[in-house]
C-alpha positions in Angstrom: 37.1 8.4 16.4 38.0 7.2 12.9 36.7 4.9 11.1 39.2 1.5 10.5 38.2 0.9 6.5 38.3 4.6 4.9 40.0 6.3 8.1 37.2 8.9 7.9 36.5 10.9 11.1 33.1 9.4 12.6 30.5 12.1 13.9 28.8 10.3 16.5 24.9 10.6 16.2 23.4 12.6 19.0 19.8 11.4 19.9 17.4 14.3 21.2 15.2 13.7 23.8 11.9 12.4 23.2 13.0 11.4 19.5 14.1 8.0 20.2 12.9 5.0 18.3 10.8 3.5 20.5 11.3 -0.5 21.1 9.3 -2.9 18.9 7.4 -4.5 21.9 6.7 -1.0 23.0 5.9 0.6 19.1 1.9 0.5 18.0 1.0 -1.4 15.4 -1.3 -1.0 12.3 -5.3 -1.4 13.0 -6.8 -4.0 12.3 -8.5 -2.8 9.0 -5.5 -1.9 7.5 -4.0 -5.7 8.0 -7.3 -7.3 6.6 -6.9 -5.0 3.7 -2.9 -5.3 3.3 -3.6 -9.7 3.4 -6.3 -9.3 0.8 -4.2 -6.9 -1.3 -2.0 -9.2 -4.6 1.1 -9.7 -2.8 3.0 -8.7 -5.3 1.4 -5.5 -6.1 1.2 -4.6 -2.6 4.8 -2.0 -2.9 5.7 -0.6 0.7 3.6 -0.6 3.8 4.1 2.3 5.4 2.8 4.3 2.4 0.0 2.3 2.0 -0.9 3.0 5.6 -0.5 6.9 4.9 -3.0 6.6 1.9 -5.4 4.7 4.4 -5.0 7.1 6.8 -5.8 9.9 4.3 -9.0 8.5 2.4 -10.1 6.5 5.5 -12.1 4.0 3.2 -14.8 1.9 5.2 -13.7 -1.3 5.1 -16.6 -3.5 3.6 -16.7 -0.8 0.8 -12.5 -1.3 0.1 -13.3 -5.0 0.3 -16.1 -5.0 -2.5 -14.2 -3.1 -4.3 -11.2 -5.0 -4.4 -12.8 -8.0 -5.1 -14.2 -6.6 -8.3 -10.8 -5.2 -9.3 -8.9 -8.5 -9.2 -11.8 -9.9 -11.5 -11.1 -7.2 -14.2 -7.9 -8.5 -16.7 -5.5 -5.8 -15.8 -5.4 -7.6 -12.3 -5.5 -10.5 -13.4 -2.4 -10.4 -15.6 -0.2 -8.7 -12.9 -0.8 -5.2 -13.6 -2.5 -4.0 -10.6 -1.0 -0.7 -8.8 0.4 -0.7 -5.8 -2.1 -0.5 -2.6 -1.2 2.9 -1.7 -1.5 4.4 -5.6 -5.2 2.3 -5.4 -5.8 3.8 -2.0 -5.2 7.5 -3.5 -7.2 6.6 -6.4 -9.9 5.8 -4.3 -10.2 2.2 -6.7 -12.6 0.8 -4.2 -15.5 3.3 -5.7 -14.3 2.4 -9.7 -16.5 0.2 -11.8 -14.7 -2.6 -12.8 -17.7 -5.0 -14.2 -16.8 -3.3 -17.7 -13.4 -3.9 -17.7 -13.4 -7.8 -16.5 -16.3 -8.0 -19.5 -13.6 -6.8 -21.9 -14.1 -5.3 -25.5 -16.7 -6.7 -28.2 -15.3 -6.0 -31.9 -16.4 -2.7 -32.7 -16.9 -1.0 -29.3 -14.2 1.4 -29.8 -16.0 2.6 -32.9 
């Protein structure tokens, strides 16, 4: 079989069993602390879902904890401005357990000293 546009020969793609996608009524979907955690996230610092899920999965963070801690974080000016990371670099990072109440304070003149 050839392609009509670039008359390129056309490999058909062979499916092994048991590696089928499965239907979307039939496919799980994420827990339930993973969604309340993806809503909360900035929407647009929230990158791809699927990784974000794979970081969850990984540091399996308890989800009051995450919560607090994200809270906190989109106090601090970084957030604020636009520069947060994206969920799954945060989830790596393990942000939930940073301090953030010294960077929403800011600097004095002459801490840096």
């Amino acid at each position: 079989m050839r392609c009509p546009h670039c008359l390129k020969e056309i490999v058909p793609q062979i499916s092994l069993p048991g590696t089928a996608v499965p239907p979307a009524e039939e496919r799980v979907g994420y827990p339930k602390d993973f969604e309340l955690a993806w809503a909360a996230y900035p929407k647009n610092q929230r990158g791809n879902k699927f990784p974000a899920w794979q970081a969850w999965q990984r540091h399996k963070p308890q989800t009051g904890q995450f919560m607090a801690g994200l809270a906190s974080a989109k106090n601090c000016k970084q957030w604020r401005e636009g520069y947060a990371p994206h969920m799954s670099t945060w989830v790596n990072a393990r942000g939930w357990e940073d301090d953030y109440a010294v960077a929403a304070r800011g600097y004095e003149k002459g801490d840096l000293r």
